[in-house]
C-alpha positions in Angstrom: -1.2 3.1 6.6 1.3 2.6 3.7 -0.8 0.4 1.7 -3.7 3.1 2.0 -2.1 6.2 1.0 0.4 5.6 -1.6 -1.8 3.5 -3.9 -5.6 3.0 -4.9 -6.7 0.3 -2.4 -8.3 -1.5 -5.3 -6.1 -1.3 -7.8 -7.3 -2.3 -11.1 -5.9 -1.6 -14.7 -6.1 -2.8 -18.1 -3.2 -4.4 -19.3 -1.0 -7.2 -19.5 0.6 -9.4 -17.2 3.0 -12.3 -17.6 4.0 -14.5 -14.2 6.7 -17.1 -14.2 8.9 -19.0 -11.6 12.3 -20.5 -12.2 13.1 -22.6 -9.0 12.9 -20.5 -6.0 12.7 -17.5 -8.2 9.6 -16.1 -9.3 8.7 -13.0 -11.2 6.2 -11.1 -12.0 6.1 -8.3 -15.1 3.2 -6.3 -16.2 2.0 -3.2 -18.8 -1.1 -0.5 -18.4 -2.9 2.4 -18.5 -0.9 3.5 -15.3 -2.1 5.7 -12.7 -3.2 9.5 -13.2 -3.2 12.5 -11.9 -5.5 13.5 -8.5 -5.8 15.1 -5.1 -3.7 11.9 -3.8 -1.9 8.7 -4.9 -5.0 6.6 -3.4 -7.6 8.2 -5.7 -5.0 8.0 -8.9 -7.1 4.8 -10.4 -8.1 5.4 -13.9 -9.2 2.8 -16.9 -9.2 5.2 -19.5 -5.4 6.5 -19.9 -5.1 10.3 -19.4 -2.3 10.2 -21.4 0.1 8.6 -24.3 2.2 7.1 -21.9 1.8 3.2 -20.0 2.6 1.9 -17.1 5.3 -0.4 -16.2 6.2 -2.5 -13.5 7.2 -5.6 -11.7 8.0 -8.1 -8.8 10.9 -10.2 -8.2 11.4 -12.5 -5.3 13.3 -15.4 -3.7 11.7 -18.0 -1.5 13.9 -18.9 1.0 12.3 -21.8 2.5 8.9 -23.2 2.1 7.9 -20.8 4.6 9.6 -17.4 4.0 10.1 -15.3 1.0 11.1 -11.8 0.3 10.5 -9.8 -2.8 11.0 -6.0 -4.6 8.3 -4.1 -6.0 8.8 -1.6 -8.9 6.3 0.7 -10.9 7.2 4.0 -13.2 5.0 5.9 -15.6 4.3 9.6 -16.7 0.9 10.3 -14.4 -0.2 13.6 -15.5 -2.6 14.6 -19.0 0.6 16.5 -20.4 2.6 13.3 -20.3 5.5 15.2 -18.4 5.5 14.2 -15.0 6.8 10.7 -13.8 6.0 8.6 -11.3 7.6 5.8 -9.3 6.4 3.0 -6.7 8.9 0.9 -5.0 8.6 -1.4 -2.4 9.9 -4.9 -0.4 7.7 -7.3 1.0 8.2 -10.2 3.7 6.0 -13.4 4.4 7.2 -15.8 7.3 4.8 -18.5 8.3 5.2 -21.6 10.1 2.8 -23.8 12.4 2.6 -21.5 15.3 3.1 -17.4 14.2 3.2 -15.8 11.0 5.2 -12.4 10.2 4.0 -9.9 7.6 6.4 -7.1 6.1 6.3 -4.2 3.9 8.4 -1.0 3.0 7.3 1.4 0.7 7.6 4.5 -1.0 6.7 6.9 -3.9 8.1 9.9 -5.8 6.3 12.0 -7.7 7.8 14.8 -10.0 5.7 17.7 -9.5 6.0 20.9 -12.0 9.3 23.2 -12.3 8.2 25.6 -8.9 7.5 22.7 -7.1 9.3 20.3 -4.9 9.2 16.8 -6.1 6.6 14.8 -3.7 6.9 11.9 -1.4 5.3 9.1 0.4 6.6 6.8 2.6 5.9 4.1 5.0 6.0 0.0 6.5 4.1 -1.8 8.6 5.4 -5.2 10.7 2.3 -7.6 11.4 3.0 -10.8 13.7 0.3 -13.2 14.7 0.4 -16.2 16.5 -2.1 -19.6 16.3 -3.3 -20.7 19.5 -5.8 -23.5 18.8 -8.9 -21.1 17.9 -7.3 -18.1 19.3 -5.3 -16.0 16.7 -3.7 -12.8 18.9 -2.3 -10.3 15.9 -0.3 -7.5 16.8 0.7 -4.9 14.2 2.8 -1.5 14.0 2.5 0.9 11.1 4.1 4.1 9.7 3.9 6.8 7.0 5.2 9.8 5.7 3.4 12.0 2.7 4.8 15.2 1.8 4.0 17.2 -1.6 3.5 21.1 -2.0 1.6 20.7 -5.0 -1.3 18.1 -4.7 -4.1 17.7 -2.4 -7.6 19.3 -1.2 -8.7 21.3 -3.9 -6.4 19.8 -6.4 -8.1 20.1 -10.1 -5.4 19.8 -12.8 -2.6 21.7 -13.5 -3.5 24.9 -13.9 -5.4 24.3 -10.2 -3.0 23.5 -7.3 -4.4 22.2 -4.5 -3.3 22.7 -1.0 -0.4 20.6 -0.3 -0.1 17.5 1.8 2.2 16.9 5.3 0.9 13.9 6.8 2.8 11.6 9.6 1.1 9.5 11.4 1.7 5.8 12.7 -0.7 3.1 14.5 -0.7 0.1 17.1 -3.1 -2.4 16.3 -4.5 -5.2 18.3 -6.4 -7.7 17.3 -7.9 -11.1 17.9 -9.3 -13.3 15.9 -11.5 -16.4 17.3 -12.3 -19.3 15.1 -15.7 -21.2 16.0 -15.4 -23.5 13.2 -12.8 -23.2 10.0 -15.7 -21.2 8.1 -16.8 -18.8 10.7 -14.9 -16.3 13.0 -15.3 -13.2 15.1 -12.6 -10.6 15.0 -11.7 -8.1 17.5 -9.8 -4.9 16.5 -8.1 -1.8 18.4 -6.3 0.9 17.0 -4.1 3.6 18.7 -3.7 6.2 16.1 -0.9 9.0 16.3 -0.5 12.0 14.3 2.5 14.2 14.3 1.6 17.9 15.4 -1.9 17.1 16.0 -4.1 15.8 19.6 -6.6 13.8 17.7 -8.6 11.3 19.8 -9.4 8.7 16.7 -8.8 5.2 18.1 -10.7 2.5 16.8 -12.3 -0.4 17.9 -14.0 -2.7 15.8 -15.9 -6.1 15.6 -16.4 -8.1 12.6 -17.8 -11.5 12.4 -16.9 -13.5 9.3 -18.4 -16.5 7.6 -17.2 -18.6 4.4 -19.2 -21.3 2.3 
């Protein structure tokens, strides 16, 4: 849920990026176009800059072992066509694999400066993913969580003269999955979600199936 809302899925930019590693360090730094202005941080891509600022940003991290290594996450950059209005992603990542399970972690969150009569907005969130190996059996189980407030975004959002409706979203998810390998190329892949949303009695669970095939 984190990953979805408080970034373009996809993200793509024009820029530059320089990657390095000294030791168990390693480092990443990078300069855009940024992201701009919209109804919500996950439709913010752009490739033509909206305005004279760039985007900056970065990852450092530390591997611990062969098998675990934790890192911090860092963007900032004015988002809006007036060149006013920052913008800051920040997050920490962990990856722990060995023979048998493997643990995925992620906590992140966003500010966004919204104008003078407006509260500044926020999104935050994490998810904790753990699977295990089993022979061909993979069992994955994963919990999620987010937060997005801002008063001056969202549906109906059109620049800022044109304030949208606001955004209060909380929601968090269970997932269960399996995955079942027939052969190292091919898989099936089962899926259920248990979706929660604060204040509202939604009946969205998921289930899904997905077949996968590699050559």
């Amino acid at each position: 849920l984190n990953v979805q809302k408080t970034f373009p899925l996809r993200w793509k930019d024009i820029g530059v990026l320089l990657e390095g590693r000294l030791g168990s360090f390693f480092y990443s730094a990078y300069l855009g176009n940024g992201l701009a202005e919209s109804e919500n941080l996950s439709q913010s891509q752009q490739f033509e800059d909206n305005n004279a600022d760039k985007g900056k940003g970065g990852r450092v991290g530390v591997a611990l072992s062969e098998r675990m290594e934790v890192a911090y996450s860092y963007y900032r950059g004015k988002y809006d066509e007036g060149n006013r209005r920052h913008l800051v992603l920040q997050g920490v990542d962990l990856i722990w694999s060995e023979e048998s399970f493997e643990l995925l972690a992620e906590y992140s969150r966003a500010g966004l400066e919204n104008p003078e009569n407006f509260m500044a907005g926020k999104a935050e969130g994490y998810f904790i993913q753990l699977s295990f190996q089993a022979e061909r059996l993979q069992p994955v189980l994963c919990y999620q969580r987010m937060k997005y407030q801002d008063s001056f975004h969202g549906p109906g959002f059109a620049g800022p003269d044109a304030q949208g409706e606001g955004i209060s979203e909380e929601k968090s998810r269970w997932a269960l999955g399996l995955r079942y390998f027939f052969a190292p190329s091919c898989l099936l892949k089962f899926e259920y979600d248990f979706n929660r949303e604060k204040g509202a009695e939604l009946k969205d669970n998921i289930f899904s199936v997905q077949l996968a095939l590699s050559f």
